[in-house]
C-alpha positions as CSV (number, residue, x, y, z in Angstrom):
1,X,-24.3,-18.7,-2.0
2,X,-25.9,-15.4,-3.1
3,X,-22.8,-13.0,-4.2
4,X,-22.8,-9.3,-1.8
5,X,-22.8,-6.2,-4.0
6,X,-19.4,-4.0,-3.9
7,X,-19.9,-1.7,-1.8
8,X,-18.2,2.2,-2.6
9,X,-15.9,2.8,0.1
10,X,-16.2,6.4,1.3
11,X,-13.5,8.5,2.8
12,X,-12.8,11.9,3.4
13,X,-10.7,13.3,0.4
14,X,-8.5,14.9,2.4
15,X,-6.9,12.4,3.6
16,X,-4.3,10.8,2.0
17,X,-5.4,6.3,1.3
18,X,-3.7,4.4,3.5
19,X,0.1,3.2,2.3
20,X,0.2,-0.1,2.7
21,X,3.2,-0.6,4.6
22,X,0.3,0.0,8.1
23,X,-1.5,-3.3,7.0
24,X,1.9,-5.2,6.7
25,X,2.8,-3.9,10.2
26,X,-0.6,-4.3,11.2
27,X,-0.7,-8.4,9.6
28,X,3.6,-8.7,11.0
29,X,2.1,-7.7,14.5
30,X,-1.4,-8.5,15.0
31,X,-1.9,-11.9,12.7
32,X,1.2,-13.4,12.2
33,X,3.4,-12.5,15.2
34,X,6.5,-12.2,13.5
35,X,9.2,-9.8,14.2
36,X,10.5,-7.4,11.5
37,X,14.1,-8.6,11.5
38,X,12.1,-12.8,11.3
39,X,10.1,-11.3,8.2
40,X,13.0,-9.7,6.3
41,X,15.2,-13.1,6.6
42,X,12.3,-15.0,5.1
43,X,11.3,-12.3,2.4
44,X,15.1,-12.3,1.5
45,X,15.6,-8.3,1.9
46,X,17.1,-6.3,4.5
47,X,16.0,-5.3,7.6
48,X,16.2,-1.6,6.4
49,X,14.3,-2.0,3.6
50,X,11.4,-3.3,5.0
51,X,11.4,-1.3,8.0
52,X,11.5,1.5,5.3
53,X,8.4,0.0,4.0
54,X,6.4,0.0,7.5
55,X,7.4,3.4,8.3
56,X,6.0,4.6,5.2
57,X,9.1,6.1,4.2
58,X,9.3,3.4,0.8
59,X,6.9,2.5,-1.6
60,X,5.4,-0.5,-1.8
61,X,7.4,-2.2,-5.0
62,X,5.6,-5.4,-7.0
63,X,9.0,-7.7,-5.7
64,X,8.2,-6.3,-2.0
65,X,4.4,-7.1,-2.4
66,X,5.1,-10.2,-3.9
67,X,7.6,-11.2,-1.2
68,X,5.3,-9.9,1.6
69,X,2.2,-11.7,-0.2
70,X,4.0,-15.3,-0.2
71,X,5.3,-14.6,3.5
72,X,1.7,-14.0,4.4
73,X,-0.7,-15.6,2.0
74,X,-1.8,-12.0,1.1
75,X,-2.5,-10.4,-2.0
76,X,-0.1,-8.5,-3.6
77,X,-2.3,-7.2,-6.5
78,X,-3.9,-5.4,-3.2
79,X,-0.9,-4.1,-1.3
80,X,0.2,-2.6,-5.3
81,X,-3.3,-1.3,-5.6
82,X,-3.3,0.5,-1.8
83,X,0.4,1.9,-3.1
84,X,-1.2,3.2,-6.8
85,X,-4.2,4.9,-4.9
86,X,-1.9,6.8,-2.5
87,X,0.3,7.4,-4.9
88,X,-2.1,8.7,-7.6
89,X,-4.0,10.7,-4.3
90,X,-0.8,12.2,-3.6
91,X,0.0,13.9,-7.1
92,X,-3.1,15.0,-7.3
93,X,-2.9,17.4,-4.7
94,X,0.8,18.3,-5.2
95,X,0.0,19.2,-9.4
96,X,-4.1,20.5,-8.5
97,X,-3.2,23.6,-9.7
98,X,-1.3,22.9,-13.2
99,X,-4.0,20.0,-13.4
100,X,-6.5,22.6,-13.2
101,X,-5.0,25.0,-15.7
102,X,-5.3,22.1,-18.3
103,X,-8.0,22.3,-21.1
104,X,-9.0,18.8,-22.1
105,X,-9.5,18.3,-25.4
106,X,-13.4,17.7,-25.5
């Protein structure tokens, strides 16, 4: 089987990358049926804390993706990666302007 070149993935810059806590609601709801409350007894964490997660009020921590990733079969390198792009997206456009003012050194 021939291997498919990566494709860029192109999305308007100002909009913040997607936190990853909407795919785990989206995979809870859609995919695996499973009810918050179900999910957090299994992943051993509170309620709270995942819901914190899915409301995008909590980053997405290498324990919770790893949790989430064994509940799931999912990859957690991916949900860390989604939360490192955001997160990265996200300073950039709080520090543009001292990032701007920065001379780099060649």
């Amino acid at each position: 089987m021939t291997e498919l070149p990566e494709l860029p993935v192109n999305r308007p810059t100002e909009r913040a990358p997607t936190h990853p806590g909407e795919l785990f609601a989206e995979i809870l709801e859609d995919h695996v049926k499973l009810s918050v409350a179900e999910a957090a007894v299994r992943m051993g964490i509170t309620r709270q804390a995942l819901y914190d997660v899915l409301g995008q009020k909590a980053a997405v921590s290498a324990p919770m993706a790893l949790r989430f990733g064994k509940l799931v079969g999912g990859d957690p390198e991916l949900y860390l990666a989604m939360q490192a792009h955001r997160d990265l997206w996200l300073a950039q456009q709080k520090l543009r302007p001292d990032l701007d003012a920065i001379s780099p050194v060649r």
